[in-house]
C-alpha positions in Angstrom: 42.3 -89.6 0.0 42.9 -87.7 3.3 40.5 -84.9 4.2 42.6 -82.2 5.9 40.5 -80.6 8.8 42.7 -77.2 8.4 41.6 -76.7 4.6 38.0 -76.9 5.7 38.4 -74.4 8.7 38.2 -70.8 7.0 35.3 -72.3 5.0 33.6 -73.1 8.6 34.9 -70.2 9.8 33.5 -67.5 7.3 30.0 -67.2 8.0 30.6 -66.5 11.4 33.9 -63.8 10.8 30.9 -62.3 8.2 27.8 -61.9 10.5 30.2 -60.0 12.9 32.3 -58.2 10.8 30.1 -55.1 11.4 31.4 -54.8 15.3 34.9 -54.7 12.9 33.9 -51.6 11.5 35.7 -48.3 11.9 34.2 -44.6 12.7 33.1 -43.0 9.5 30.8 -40.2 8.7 27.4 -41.6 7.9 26.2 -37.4 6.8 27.2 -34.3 7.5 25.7 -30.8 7.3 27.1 -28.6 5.0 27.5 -32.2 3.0 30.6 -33.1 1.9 31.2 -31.7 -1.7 28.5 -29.3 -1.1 28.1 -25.7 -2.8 25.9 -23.4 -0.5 24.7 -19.5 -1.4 25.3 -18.3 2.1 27.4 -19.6 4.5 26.3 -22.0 7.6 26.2 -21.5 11.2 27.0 -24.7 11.9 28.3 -27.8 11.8 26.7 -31.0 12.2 28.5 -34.4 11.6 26.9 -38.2 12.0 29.3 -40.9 12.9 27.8 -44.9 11.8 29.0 -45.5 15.6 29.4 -43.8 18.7 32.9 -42.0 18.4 35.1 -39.5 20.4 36.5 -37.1 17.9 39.7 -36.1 19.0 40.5 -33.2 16.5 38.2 -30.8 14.8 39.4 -28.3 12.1 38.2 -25.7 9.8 40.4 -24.1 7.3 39.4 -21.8 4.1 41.8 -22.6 1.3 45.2 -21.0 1.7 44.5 -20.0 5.0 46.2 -22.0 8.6 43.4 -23.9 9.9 41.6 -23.0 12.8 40.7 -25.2 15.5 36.4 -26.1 16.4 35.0 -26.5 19.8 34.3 -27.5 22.5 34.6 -30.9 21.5 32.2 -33.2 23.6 34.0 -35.3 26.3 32.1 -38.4 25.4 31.8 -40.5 22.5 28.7 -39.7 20.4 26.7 -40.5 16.9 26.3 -37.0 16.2 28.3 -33.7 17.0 26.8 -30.4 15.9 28.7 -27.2 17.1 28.5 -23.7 15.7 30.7 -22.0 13.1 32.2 -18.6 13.3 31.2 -16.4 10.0 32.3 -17.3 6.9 33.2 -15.7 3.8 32.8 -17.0 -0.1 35.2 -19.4 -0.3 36.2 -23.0 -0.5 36.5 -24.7 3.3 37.9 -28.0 4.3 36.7 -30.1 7.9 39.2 -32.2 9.2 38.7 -34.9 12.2 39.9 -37.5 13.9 37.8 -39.5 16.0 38.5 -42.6 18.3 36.4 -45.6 17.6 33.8 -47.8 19.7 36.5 -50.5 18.4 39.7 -48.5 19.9 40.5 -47.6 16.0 41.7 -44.3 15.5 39.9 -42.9 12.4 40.0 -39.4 10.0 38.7 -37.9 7.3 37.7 -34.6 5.8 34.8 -32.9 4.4 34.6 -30.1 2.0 32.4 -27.3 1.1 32.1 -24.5 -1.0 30.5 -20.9 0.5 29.4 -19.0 -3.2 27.7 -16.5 -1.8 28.3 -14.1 1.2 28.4 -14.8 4.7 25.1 -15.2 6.2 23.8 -12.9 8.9 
């Protein structure tokens, strides 16, 4: 019986590929204010967003169902773990974030969040 060294080299391989599979990883949100599937009585100022990893987001939007969404900003110029920027006023409704954000890892991630206003705007 032969032993094959190239059967046996994944096996060798694995705990290793494992243990640093977390610099592998990919920009997602970690927590977000208004959190994502939230319903809120009155509406937030802002936005606040938690990345797992330092990211560049790229692309910020805000859109109220039906409507065109609406650019957020300034976006910050260097990558960060957290982003918090204000909101304009917003009405009862239901409101979708979208982002895209560029990776510690060079990956290009997105995502949305989504919140509900029940109430009226806040003052």
């Amino acid at each position: 019986m032969t032993i094959r060294p190239a059967l046996f080299a994944p096996l060798l391989l694995a705990p290793f590929l494992l243990a640093t599979g977390a610099a592998w990883g990919h920009a997602h949100v970690k927590s977000s204010a208004p959190a994502d599937k939230s319903t809120l009585a009155t509406a937030p100022t802002r936005l606040a967003i938690t990345f797992n990893e330092p990211a560049l987001v790229t692309v910020l939007t805000l859109q109220q169902d039906g409507a065109t969404p609406a650019p957020l900003g300034p976006l910050p110029k260097e990558p960060a773990r957290d982003l918090a920027l204000p909101l304009p006023a917003l009405a009862a409704g239901h409101y979708t974030v979208k982002w895209r954000a560029l990776g510690d890892d060079g990956h290009v991630t997105s995502g949305a969040l989504r919140f509900t206003v029940a109430g009226s705007k806040s003052p």
